[in-house]
N, C-alpha and C positions, 0 to 999 in steps of 0.2 A: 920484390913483388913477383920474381918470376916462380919463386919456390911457392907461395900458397896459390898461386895460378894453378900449378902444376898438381898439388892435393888436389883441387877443387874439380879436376877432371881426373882424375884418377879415382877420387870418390864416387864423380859421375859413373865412370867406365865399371867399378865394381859393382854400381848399383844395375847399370845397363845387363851387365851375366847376369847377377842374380834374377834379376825378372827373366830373362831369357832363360835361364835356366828350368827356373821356376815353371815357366809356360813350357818349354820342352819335356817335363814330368809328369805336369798333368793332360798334355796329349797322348804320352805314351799310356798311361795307364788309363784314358778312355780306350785305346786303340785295345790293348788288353780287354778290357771289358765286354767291346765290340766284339774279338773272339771268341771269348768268351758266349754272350748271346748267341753267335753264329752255331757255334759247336751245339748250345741245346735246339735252338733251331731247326738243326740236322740231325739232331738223336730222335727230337718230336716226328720230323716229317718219316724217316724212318720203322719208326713205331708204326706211324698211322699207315704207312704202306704195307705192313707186318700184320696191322690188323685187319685191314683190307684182305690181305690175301686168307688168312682166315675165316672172317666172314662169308669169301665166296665158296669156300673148302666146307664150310659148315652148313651149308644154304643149296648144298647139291641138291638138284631133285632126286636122282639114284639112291643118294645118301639117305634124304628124310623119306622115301620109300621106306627104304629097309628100315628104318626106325618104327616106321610107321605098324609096318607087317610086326615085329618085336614087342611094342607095348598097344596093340589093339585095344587087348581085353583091359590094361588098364586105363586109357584115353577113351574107349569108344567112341571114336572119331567117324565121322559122314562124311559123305559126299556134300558139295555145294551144289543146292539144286539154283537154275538158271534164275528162277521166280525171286530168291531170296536175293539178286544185286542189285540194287538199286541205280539208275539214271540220274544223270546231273540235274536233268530240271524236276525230279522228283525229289532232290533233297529242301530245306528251308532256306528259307530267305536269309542272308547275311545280314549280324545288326546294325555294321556300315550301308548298305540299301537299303534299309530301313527309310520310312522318309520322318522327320523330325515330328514333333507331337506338336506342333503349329499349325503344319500341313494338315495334319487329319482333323484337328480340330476346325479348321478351313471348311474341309471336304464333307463335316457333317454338320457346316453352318452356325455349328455354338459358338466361333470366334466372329461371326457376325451381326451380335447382338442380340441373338434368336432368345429367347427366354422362353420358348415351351418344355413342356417335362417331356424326357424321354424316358421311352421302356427297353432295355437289351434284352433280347433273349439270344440265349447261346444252343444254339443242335449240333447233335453229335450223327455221326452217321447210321446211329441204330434207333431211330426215331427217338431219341431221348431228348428232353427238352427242360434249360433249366432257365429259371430269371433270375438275373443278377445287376442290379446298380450301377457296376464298378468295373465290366463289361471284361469280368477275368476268363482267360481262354481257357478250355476243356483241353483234353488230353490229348499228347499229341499221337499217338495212336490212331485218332480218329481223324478224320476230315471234319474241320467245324468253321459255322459261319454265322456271323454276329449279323442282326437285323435288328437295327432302333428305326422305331417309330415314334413317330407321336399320339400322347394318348388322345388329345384333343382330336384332329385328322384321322382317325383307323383307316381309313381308305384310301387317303394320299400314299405317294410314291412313298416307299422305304428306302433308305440310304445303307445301303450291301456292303459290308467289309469282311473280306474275303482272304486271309495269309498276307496282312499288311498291303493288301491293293484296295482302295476304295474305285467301285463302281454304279450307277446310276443306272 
C-alpha cells in the first residue's frame, strides 16, 4: 500500500510544477508584453514632445513674419481690423441652452389648450418682412425676430421670440 501511496503523491507533486510552471510562463510573458507597451508608450510620448517642439519652432512670430513679407503678393494677406472680432455674448446661443420645444410651446400658450390661429412674421434687419407658417428663421447675418399674433386679437399683446429667448 505504501508504493501506490507514494505514486499518488508524486503524481500529485508533478501535477503541482506543472501548474506552477505553467503560471510562472504566462506571467513572464505578460511582464514581456507590459515592456513591451512601455517602450511604445515612450517612443509615443517622445514623438509628441518632438512634435511639440516643432510646432512652436514653426508658429514663431519672427518666423511667419518673414513668410509673410516672402509670399505677400501671393496670400494677399490683411490686417485684422479690431470691428471684425467678435465678443462672447455676441456669438449664438448653444443648442444645449437652448430650452426644449415644450418650454416654448408653454411660453406661446399653444400647449395650453389655446386653439386660435397664429400669424409668424419673420423681420430682418433691413426692413424686410416675410410670413411664414412654420416660423423658419432668416439668415443669420441678420438680426431677426419672430412676432406671432393672433389673427382674431390684432391688438392684443404679441408673444416676442427673440434668439431662443421668449419675452412678453
Amino acid at each position: 500500500m505504501l508504493r501506490s501511496f507514494d505514486i499518488v503523491l508524486i503524481v500529485v507533486m508533478t501535477a503541482a510544477a506543472t501548474v506552477t510552471y505553467t503560471i510562472k510562463h504566462q506571467a513572464e510573458n505578460k511582464l514581456e508584453e507590459v515592456r513591451k507597451l512601455d517602450a511604445e508608450i515612450k517612443l509615443e510620448e517622445d514623438t509628441i514632445d518632438l512634435l511639440r517642439a516643432d510646432w512652436a519652432l514653426l508658429t514663431q512670430p519672427n518666423r511667419l513674419e518673414k513668410l509673410v513679407g516672402v509670399y505677400q503678393q501671393d496670400l494677399q494677406l490683411g490686417r485684422t481690423a479690431p470691428t471684425q472680432l467678435a465678443h462672447p455674448e455676441e456669438l449664438p446661443m448653444l443648442r444645449a441652452d437652448l430650452p426644449p420645444p415644450e418650454d416654448v410651446l408653454e411660453a406661446m400658450g399653444m400647449a395650453q389648450g389655446k386653439s386660435t390661429k397664429k400669424k409668424s412674421t419673420i423681420t430682418a434687419d433691413k426692413n424686410a418682412t416675410k410670413t411664414d407658417t412654420s416660423a423658419k428663421t432668416a439668415s443669420s447675418k441678420t438680426a431677426t425676430k419672430i412676432v406671432e399674433t393672433d389673427e382674431d386679437d390684432a391688438g392684443d399683446d404679441a408673444d416676442n421670440i427673440a434668439t431662443g429667448s421668449v419675452t412678453r
